[in-house]
Each structure stands twice: as C-alpha cells, then as structure tokens.
N, C-alpha and C positions, 0 to 999 in steps of 0.2 A: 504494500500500500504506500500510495506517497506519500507523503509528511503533510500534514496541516499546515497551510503557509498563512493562512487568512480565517478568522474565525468570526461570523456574528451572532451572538448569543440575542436567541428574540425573547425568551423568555426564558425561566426556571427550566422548563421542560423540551423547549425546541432550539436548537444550535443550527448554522450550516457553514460549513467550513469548504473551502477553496484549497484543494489538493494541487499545488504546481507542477510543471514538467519536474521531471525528476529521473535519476541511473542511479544503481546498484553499487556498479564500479566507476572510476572515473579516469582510468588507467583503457578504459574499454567499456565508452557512456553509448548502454544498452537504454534507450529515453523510453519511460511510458508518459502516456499523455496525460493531460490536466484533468479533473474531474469536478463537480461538487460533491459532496455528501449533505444530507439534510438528515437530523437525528432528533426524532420524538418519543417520547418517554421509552426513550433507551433503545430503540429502533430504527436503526439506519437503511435509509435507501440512497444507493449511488447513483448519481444523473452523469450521463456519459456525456461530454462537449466532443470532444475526436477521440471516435472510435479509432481512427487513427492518422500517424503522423506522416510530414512530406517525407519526401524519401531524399536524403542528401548523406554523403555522407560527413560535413563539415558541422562537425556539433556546435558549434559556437553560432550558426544561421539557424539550428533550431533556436535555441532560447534566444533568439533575436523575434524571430518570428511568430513565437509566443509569448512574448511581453508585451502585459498587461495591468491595467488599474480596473478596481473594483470600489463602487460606491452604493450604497443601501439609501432605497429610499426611506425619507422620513416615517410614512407607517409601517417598514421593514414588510411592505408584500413585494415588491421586487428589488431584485442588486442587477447594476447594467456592469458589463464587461467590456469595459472597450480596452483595444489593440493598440500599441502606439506604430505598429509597422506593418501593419494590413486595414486598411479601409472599412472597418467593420465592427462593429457591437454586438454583444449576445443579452436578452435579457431573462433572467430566472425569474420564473413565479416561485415565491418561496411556500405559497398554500398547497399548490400542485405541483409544484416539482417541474414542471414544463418550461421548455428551454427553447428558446428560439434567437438565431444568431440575424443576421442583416447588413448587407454588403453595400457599398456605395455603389452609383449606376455606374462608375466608372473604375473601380476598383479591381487590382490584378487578384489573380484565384492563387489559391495557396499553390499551383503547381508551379506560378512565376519563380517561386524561390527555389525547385526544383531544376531551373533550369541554369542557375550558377554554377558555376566551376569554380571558385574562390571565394574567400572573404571579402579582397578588394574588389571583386567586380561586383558582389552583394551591394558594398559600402557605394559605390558610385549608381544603383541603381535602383534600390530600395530608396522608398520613401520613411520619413518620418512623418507620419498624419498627424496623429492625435498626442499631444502636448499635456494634459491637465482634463481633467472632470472633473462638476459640480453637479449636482443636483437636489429639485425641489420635490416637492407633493406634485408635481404639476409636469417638471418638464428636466431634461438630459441636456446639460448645456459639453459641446465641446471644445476646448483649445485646439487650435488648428496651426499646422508647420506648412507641411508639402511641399518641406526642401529633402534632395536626396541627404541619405545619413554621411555621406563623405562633406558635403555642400552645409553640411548643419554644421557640424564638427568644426568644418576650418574657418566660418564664417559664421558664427553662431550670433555674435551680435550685429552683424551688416543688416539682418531685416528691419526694413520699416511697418509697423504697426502690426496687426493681429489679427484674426478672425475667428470669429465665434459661433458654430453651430447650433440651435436648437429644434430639439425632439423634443416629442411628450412621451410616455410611457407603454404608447403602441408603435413605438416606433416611427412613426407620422413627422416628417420632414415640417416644423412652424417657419421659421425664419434664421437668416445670418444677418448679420452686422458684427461690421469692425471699429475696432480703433487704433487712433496713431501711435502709442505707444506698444512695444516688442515688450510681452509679457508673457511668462514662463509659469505663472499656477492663477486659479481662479478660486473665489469663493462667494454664495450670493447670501445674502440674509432675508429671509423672508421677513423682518420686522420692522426692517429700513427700506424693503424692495431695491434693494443698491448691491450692483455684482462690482465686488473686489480684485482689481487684477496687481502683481507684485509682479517687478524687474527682476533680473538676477543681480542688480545693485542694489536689491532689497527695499526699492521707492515700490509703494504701495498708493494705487490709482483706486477711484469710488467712479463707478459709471452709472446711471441711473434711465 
C-alpha cells in the first residue's frame, strides 16, 4: 500500500486520505499509482484514479507528471485535484466515492509524456499549467503559468501578470481574468469577498 501523503479527517468517524505515487525500491523504482482511500467507521474503500501508469522509463517524468495539489471544499463533500503538468483536474465526491477527472479542450493526453526520450526534452516541452489553488462553497479558482518547465525555471520572474481560472464544483468553465502583477499562490476569503494573490518577494496583493 502506498503511504498516506494527504489526510482529511471529516469527522470522528470518516477520514480520506490521498495515497501518492510511490516504489518499493529506489535503487529499481517499480511506481504504483496514486489512489484515495475513504475510511468509515473502520471501513475502507479504495477509489482507483490510474489504474495505470504512462509507460516511460525515466522515473523522475513520472512524478513530474503526477504532481499534484489537493484542496477540500469548505462543507468537505468534495476535494479537487489539480495537476500542475497536465491540463487537468479530478474531483472526489467524498459521500460517494465517485471520481471524475476533466481535461482542458486543448490539453496533451498522458501518452505526450510517453513520447520523450529524456528529461531535457521533457523540461523544454512540458508545460507548467496550474500554479496554486483556492477554493470556495461555490467555485475552483486556478493559478495559471503555461510557460514550458525549462522557460519557467530560467525565467521565472520575466512574466508579466497572471491569470486566473474559475470553475464551480461540476466542473463548468464560469470565467478568467487577470492581473498585472506575476503571482505564485492564491487565497480568497469568503468574508471580505477579496482573493489574495502573494509574489515570490513575499508582496501580498487584495483583488476584489
């Protein structure tokens, strides 16, 4: 079993925990893929996300290519899973266990990473999408890159300004808008209606 990397405890009685890519050896990194478990009064069921993995042999492009952030929504019935190196989100009902992932209309299939031969050509041709997530009762807001991972790395502070994706919780595309400032995490407050974006010089912006 893989290690518990991520755990939300909803209650005394119901947990679900985010099982990472994970090997055995590391000398000879044999990868099983990511899973959830969702465990009720001492009852675990596993929700399978990939059944299974691209096929490469350069392990450092898988856990590239399954790196991921997870955020719970405020009444803990769903956690979205977004990708920061594939164009896509998965969201768990946490009542039912049902999982449903969702690609952008323009987005490469996991077999693109299959088709590298190296790291460096990965790094010069992989995207970094997804930046940061926030979310409300309401809606999946995303930080947005879409510089390749070589083009981020050597020039990470050359972009000008930002952009921001929002979903609701069926997935349903609401609106983007940007701002001028290049900002690397988000947070929104449902109390102030004001989404929070911070630099990596640690200047912390209020957009409203």
């Amino acid at each position: 079993m893989n290690q518990e990397n991520t755990t939300f405890l909803l209650n005394p009685k119901v947990r679900i925990s985010k099982h990472d890519l994970d090997y055995d050896d590391p000398r000879n990194p044999v990868f099983y893929p990511p899973y959830f478990t969702i465990c009720k009064n001492e009852k675990t069921r596993e929700i399978d996300i990939f059944p299974e993995l691209i096929d490469t042999k350069l392990s450092s492009l898988i856990l590239i290519a399954y790196t991921d952030m997870l955020r719970i929504k405020p009444d803990c019935k769903k956690i979205v899973q977004v990708f920061s190196f594939m164009d896509l989100f998965g969201i768990l009902d946490t009542e039912t266990g049902h999982y449903k992932s969702y690609k952008m209309q323009q987005a490469y299939g996991w077999d693109f990473f299959e088709q590298m031969t190296s790291l460096d050509e990965a790094y010069k041709k992989v995207c970094f999408f997804n930046v940061d997530v926030c979310v409300t009762d309401q809606y999946i807001m995303l930080l947005r890159d879409g510089r390749k991972i070589h083009d981020y790395e050597k020039n990470h502070e050359d972009k000008t300004g930002s952009e921001i994706n929002i979903f609701d919780w069926n997935a349903n595309y609401i609106k983007s808008f940007y701002v001028p400032e290049h900002i690397i995490d988000i947070a929104f407050s449902d109390q102030t209606n004001v989404l929070y974006g911070l630099t990596s010089d640690g200047i912390l912006y209020k957009y409203q």
